[in-house]
C-alpha positions as CSV (number, residue, x, y, z in Angstrom):
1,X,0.0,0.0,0.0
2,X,1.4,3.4,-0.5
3,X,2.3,6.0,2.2
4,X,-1.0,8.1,1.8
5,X,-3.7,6.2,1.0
6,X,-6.9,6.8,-0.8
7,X,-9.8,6.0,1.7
8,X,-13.9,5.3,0.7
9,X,-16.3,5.8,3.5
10,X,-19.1,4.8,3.5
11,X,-22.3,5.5,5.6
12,X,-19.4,8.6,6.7
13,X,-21.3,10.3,9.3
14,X,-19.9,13.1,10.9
15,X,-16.4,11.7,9.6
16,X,-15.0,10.3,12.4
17,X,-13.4,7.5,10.5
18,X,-10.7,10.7,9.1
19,X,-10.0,11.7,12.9
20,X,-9.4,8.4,13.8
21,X,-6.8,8.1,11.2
22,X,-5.6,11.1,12.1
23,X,-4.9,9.9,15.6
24,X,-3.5,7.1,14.2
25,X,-0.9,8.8,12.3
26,X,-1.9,7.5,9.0
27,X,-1.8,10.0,6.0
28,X,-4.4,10.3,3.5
29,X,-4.3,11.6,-0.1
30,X,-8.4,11.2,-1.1
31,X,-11.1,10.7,1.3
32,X,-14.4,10.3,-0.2
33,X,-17.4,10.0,1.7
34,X,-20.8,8.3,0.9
35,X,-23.8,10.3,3.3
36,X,-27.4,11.4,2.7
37,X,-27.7,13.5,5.8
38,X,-27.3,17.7,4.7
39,X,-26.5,18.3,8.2
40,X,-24.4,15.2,9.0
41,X,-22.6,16.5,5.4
42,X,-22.4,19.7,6.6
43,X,-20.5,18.6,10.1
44,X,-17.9,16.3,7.8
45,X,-17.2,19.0,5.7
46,X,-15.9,21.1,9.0
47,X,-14.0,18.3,10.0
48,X,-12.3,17.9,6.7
49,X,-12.6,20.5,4.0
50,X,-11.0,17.7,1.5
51,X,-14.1,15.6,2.1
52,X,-15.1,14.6,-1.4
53,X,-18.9,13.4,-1.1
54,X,-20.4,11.3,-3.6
55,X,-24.0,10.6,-2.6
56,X,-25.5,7.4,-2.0
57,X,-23.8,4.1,-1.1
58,X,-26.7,3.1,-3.6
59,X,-25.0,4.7,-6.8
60,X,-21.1,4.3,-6.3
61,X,-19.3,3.1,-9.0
62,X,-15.5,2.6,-7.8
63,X,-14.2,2.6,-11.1
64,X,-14.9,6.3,-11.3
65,X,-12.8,6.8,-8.0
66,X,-9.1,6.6,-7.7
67,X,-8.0,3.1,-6.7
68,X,-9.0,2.6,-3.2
69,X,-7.0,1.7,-0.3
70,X,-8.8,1.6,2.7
71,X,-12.6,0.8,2.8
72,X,-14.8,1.8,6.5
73,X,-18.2,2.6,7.1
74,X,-20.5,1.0,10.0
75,X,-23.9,0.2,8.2
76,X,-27.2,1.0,9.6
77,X,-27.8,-1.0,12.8
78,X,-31.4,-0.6,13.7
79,X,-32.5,-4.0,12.5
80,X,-29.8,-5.6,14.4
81,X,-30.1,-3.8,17.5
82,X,-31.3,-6.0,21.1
83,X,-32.8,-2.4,21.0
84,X,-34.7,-2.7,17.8
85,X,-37.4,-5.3,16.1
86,X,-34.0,-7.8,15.8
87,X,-35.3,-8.9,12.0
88,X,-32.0,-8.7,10.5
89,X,-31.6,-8.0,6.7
90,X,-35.0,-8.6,5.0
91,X,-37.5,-7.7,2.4
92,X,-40.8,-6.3,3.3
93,X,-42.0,-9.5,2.3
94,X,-40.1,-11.3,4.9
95,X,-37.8,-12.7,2.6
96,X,-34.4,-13.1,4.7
97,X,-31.1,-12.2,2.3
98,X,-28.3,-14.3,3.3
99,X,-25.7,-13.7,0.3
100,X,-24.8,-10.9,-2.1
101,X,-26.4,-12.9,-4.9
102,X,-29.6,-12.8,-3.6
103,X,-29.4,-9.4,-2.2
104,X,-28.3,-7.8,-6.0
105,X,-31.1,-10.6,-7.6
106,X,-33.6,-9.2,-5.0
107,X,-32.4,-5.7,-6.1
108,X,-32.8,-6.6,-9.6
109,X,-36.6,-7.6,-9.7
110,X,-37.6,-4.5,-7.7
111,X,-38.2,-5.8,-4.0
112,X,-38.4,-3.5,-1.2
113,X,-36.2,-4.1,1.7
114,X,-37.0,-3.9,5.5
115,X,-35.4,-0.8,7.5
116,X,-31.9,0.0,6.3
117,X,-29.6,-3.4,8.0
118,X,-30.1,-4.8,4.2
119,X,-27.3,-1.7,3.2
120,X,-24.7,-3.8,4.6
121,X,-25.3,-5.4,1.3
122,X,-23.9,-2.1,-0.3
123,X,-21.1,-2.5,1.5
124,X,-20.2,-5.8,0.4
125,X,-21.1,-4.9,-3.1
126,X,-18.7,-1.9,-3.2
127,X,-16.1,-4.0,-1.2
128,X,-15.9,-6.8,-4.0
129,X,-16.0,-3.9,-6.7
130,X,-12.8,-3.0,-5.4
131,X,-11.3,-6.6,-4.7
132,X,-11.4,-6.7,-8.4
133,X,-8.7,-4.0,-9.0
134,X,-7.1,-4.1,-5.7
135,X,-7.6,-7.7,-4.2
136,X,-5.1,-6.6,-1.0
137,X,-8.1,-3.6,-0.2
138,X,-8.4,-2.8,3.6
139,X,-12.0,-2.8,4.9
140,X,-13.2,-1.9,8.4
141,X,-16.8,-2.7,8.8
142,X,-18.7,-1.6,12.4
143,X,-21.8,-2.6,13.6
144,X,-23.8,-3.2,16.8
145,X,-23.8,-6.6,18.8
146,X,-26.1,-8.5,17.6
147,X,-28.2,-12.5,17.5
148,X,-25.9,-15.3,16.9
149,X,-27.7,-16.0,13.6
150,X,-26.6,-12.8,12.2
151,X,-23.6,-12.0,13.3
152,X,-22.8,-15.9,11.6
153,X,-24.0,-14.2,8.2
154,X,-21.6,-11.2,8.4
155,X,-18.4,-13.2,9.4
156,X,-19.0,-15.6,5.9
157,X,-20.0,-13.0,4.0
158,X,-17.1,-10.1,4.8
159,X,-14.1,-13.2,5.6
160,X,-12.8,-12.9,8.6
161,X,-15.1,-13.4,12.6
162,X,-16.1,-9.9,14.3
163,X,-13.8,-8.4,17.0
164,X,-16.1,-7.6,20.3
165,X,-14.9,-4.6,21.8
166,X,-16.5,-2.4,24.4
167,X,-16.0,1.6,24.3
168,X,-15.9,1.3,27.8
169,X,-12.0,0.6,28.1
170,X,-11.4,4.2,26.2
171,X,-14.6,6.4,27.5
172,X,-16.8,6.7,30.2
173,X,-20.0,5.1,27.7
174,X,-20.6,1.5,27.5
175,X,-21.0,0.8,23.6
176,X,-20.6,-2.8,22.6
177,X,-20.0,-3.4,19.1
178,X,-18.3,-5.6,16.8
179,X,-15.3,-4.6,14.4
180,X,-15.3,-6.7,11.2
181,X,-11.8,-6.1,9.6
182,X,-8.4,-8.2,8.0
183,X,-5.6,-5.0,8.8
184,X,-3.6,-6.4,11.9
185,X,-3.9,-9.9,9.8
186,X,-1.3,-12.3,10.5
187,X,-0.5,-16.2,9.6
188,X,-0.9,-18.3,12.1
189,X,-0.8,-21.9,13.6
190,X,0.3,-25.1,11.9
191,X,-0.9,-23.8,8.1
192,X,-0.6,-20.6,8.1
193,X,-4.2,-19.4,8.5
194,X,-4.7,-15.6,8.8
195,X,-5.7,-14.5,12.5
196,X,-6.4,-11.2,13.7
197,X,-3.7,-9.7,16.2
198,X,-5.7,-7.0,17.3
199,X,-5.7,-6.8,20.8
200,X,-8.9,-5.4,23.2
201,X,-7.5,-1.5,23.8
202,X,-6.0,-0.8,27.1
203,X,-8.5,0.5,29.8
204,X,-7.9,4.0,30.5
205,X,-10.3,3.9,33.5
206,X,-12.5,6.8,32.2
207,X,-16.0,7.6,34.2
208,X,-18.7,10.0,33.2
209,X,-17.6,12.5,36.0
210,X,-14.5,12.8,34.1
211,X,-16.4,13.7,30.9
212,X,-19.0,16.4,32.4
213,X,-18.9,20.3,32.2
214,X,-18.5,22.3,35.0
215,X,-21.2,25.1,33.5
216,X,-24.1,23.8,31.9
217,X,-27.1,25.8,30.8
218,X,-30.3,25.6,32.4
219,X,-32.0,23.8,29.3
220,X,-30.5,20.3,29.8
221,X,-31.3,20.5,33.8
222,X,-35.3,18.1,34.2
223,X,-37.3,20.3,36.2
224,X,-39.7,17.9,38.3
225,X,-39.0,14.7,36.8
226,X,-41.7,12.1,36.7
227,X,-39.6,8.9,37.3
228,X,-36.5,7.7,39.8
229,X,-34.6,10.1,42.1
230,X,-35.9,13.1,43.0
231,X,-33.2,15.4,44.1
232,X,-32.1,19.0,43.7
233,X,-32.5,20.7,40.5
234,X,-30.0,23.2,39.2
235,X,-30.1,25.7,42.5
236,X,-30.0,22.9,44.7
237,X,-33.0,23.9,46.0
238,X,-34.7,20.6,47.3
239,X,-37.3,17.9,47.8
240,X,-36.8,15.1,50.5
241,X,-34.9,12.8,48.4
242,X,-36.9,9.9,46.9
243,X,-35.6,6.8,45.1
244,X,-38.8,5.1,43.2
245,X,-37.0,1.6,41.8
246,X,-39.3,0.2,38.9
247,X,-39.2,-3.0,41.7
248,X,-41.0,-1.4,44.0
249,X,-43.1,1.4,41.9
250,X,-46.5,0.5,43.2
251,X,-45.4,1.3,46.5
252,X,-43.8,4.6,46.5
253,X,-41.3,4.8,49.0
254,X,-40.0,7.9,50.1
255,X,-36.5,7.2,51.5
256,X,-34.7,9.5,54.0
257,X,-31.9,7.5,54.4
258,X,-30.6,6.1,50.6
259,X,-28.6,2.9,50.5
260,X,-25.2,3.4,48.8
261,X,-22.2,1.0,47.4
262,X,-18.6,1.8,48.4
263,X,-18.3,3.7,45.5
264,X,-21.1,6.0,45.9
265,X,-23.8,4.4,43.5
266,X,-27.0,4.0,44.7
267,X,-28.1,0.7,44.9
268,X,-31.7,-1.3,43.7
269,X,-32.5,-2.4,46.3
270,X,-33.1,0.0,49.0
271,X,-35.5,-2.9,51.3
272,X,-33.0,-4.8,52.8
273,X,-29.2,-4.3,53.8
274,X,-26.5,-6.5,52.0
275,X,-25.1,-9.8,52.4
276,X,-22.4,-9.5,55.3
277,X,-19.5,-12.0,54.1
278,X,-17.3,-13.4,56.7
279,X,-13.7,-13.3,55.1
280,X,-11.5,-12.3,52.4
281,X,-12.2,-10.1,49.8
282,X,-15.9,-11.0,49.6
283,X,-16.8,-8.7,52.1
284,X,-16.2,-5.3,54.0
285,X,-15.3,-2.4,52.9
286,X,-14.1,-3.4,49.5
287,X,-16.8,-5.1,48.1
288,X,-20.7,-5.0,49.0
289,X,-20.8,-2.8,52.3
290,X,-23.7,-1.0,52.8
291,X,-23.5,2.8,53.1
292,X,-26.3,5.6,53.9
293,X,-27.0,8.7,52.9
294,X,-29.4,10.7,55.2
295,X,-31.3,13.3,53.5
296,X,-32.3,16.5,55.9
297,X,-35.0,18.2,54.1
298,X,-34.6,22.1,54.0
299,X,-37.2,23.9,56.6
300,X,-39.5,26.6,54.3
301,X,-38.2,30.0,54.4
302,X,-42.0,31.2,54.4
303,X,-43.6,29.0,56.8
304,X,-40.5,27.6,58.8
305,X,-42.1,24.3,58.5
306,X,-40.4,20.9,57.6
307,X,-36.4,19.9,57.6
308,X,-35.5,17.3,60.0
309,X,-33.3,18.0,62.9
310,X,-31.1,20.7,63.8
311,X,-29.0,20.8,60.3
312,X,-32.4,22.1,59.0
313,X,-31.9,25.8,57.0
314,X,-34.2,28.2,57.1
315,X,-33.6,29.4,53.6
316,X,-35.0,26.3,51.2
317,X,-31.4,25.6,50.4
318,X,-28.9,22.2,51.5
319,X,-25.8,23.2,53.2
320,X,-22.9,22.2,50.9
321,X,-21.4,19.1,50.6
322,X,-18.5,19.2,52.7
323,X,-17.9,17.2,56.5
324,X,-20.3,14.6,57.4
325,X,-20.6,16.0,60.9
326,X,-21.9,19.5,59.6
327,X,-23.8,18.9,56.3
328,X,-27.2,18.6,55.4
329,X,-26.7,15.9,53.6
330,X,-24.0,13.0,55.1
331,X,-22.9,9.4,54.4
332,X,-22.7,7.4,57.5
333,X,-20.4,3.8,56.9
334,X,-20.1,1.0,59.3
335,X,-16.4,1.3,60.3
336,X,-13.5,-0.5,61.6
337,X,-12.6,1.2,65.1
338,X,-10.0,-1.6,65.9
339,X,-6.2,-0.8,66.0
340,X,-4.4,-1.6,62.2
341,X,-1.9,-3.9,63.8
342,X,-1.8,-6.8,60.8
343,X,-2.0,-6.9,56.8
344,X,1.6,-4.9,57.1
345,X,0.0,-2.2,59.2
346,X,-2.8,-0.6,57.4
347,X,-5.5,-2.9,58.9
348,X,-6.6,-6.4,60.4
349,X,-7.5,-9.1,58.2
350,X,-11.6,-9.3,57.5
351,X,-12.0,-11.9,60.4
352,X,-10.9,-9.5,62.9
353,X,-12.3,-6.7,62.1
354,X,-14.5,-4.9,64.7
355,X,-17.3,-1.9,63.0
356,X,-18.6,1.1,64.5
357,X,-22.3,1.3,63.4
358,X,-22.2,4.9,64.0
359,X,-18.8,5.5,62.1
360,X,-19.0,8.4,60.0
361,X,-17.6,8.5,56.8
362,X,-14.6,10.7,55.3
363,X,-16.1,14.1,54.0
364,X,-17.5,14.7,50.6
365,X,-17.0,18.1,48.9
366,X,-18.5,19.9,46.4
367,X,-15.9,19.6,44.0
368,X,-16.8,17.8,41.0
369,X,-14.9,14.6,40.9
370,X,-16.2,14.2,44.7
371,X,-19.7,14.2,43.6
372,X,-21.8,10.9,43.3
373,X,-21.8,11.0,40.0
374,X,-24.1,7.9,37.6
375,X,-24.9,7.8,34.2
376,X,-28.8,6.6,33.5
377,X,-31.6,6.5,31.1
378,X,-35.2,6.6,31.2
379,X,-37.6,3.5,29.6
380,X,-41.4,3.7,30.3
381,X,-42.1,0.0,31.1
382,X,-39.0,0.2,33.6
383,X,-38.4,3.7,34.7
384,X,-35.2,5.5,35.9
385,X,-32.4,3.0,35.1
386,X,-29.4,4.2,37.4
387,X,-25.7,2.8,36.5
388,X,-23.7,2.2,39.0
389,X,-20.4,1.2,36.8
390,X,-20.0,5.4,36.2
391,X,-20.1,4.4,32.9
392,X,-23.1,6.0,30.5
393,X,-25.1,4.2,28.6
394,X,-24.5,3.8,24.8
395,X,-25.5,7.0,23.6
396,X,-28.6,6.8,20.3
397,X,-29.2,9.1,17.6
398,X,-32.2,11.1,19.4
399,X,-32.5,14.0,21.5
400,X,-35.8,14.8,23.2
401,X,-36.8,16.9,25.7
402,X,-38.7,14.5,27.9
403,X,-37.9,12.3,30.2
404,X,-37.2,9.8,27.3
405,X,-34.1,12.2,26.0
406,X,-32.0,9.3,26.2
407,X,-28.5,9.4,28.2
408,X,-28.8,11.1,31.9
409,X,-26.7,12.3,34.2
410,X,-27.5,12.0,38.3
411,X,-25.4,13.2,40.8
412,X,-26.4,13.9,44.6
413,X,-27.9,17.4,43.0
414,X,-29.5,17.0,39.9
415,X,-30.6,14.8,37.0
416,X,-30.2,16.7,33.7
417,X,-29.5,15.6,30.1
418,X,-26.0,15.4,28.6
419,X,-25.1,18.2,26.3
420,X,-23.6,17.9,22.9
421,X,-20.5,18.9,24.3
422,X,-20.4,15.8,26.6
423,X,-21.8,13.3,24.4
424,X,-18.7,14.3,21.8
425,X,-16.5,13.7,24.8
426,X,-18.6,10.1,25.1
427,X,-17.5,9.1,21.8
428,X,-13.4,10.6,22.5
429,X,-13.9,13.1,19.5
430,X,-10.8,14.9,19.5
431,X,-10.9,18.6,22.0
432,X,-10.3,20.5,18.4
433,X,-13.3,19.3,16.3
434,X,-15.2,19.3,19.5
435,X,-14.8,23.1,19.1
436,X,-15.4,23.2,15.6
437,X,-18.7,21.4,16.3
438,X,-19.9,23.1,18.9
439,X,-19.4,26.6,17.4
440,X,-20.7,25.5,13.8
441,X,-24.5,26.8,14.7
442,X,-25.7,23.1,13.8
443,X,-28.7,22.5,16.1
444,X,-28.0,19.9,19.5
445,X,-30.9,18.0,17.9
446,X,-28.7,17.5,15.1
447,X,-25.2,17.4,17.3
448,X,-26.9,14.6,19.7
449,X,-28.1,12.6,16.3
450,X,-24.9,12.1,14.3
451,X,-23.0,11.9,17.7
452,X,-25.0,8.4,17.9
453,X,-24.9,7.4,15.0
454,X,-20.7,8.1,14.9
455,X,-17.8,5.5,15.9
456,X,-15.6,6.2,19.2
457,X,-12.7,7.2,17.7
458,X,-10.3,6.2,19.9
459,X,-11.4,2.9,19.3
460,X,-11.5,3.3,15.6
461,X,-8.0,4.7,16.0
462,X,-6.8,1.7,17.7
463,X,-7.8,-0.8,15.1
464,X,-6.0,1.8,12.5
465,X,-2.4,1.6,14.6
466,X,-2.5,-1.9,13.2
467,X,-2.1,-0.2,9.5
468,X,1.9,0.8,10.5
């Protein structure tokens, strides 16, 4: 291959395929991108002014392109999806498409196919189209994790068995998906078969507090929510704080004192305390002890009435997070109060441990990597789904403005909807186009859309080192 190659993308997207291969390092002399989306076009175009767009994957004809190099795209998932109707690649008559053969016969006598999966077709179509001048083309295909049956249909018909790899070990989102590609193709074992030496990316321990803005607009914060936690909206003014698990709905529990992990995550089930575990790792402090959160609710500043306890303010307000013996809101622990004499010093072994049930915890304070940070996400059959990995959740091409909006973010303070700028920062687009974006003028409707639909490009960028 020469030094700069000439790279097709298809189903382009907000281009992150030419930032991850300009993290990678590797040049490029044509880059030409197959999209339909105007506003998706018009975001690629910022990214890279060289962007040569040629319309529908439908219509490409490679042998009016310079001889390609390097083939990417990530076909449409939606009929894939454990998120979607899971029919795979099908006509409208149920007619399930299994080759390229039958696809282009299919496509030949006029059918109409089911949601937009069958494009991966297109893919293959403009993949062997190239094969035929350049049989050593590189091809990157992404698509979501998907049913057994499927995912068996891709491997035979691209070549080479999908790489799983989670987003999670570069970014604070969890975004399984699966990586169809022969660079980083070696011979292997007794006969020489080609095997993939990709390896899974090194985890750089990201969480969504790491990922958040310190000053977020008003617009993104739910005022009175309808599901979950009910805490302090944006002034921290506040309600008694609630936790409504979709277990326990019907009954409606109003907890003043929240059940908490070591880390800080709430946890589901806020009836009964933990498991204590009588030795080694499986218990104590560094696995499933319970902590608590007590909840003083502010007194009126009209009437005086309500708060609880002497910590109660007068002027609707919580105090702010700081000591546990002076806030309004603290986290109480069961702690050890025996001497550290074994272990090398720092403390007994689990069997001899002795807790303080009125132990106070170390302080929290207000500063933003303190804060009890989770990503969640709202369904209607299930309600407020809290994460308590302080991961987010795979972010999806919508942005709405009700409760439904898609990826959350609940701290001890607030639920409110990620902004553009964070859900960028989700998929590691590069600080620099992040600015670009962000100061285009293209609506957050339209940033929050093609910011699902895009790659993580650290990811991306990984699989690309493999090119050197």
């Amino acid at each position: 291959m020469s030094k700069e190659k000439n790279v097709l993308s298809l189903f382009n997207g907000m281009s992150c395929g030419i930032m991850a291969l300009e993290e990678a390092g590797i040049l490029v002399n044509k880059y030409y991108a197959s999209e339909t989306d105007k506003y998706v076009n018009k975001a690629a175009m910022l990214v890279n002014q060289y962007t040569i767009m040629i319309g529908d994957v439908r219509d490409i004809d490679v042998s009016k392109l310079e001889p390609i190099d390097l083939l990417i795209g990530g076909s449409p998932c939606q009929s894939f999806s454990f998120a979607g109707k899971r029919n795979g690649m099908s006509t409208t008559d149920n007619i399930e498409i299994y080759t390229l053969q039958h696809y282009n016969e299919l496509k030949a006598q006029g059918f109409q196919f089911e949601g937009q999966s069958y494009l991966f077709w297109e893919y293959m179509r403009v993949l062997n189209d190239i094969r035929k001048y350049n049989p050593d083309v590189k091809f990157l295909l992404e698509n979501v994790e998907m049913g057994e049956k499927w995912e068996k249909v891709l491997n035979k018909a691209i070549g080479v068995k999908g790489i799983h790899i989670n987003s999670a070990l570069v970014s604070a989102q969890n975004r399984k998906r699966i990586y169809w590609t022969n660079i980083g193709m070696q011979p292997a074992g007794l006969f020489g078969d080609m095997e993939s030496i990709i390896e899974q990316p090194k985890d750089k321990g990201i969480l969504l507090k790491d990922v958040l803005e310190g000053e977020v607009d008003e617009k993104y914060f739910i005022k009175n929510p309808k599901f979950g936690f009910l805490g302090m909206d944006k002034n921290s003014k506040s309600n008694t704080l609630r936790v409504e698990w979709h277990s326990s709905q019907s009954e409606k529990h109003n907890f003043d004192l929240i059940k908490i992990d070591k880390n800080g995550n709430i946890k589901n089930n806020q009836d009964k305390a933990s498991c204590f575990t009588a030795g080694g790792n499986s218990g104590g402090n560094h696995s499933d002890m319970d902590l608590i959160v007590h909840n003083t609710m502010p007194r009126s500043p009209k009437t005086g009435k309500g708060g609880t306890g002497p910590l109660s303010r007068t002027d609707g307000k919580t105090y702010c997070l700081d000591t546990g013996h002076t806030n309004a809101i603290e986290i109480k622990e069961v702690k050890q109060i025996n001497p550290s004499t074994e272990s090398g010093g720092k403390q007994p072994y689990q069997q001899n441990r002795i807790y303080d049930e009125n132990g106070i915890s170390p302080a929290l304070c207000a500063h933003k990597s303190d804060l009890l940070i989770m990503g969640a996400d709202y369904r209607s059959d299930e309600g407020l789904r809290i994460r308590e990995n302080g991961k987010s959740g795979t972010l999806a091409a919508r942005a709405r403005n009700d409760e439904s909006c898609g990826q959350l973010a609940v701290s001890n303070s607030y639920i409110r909807r990620l902004t553009p700028t964070e859900c960028l920062r989700l998929q590691t687009i590069p600080k620099r186009y992040i600015d670009i974006l962000i100061k285009s003028g293209i609506s957050d409707t339209q940033l929050y859309k093609m910011t699902g639909n895009g790659w993580t490009v650290d990811v991306i960028a990984h699989i690309f080192s493999y090119l050197k």
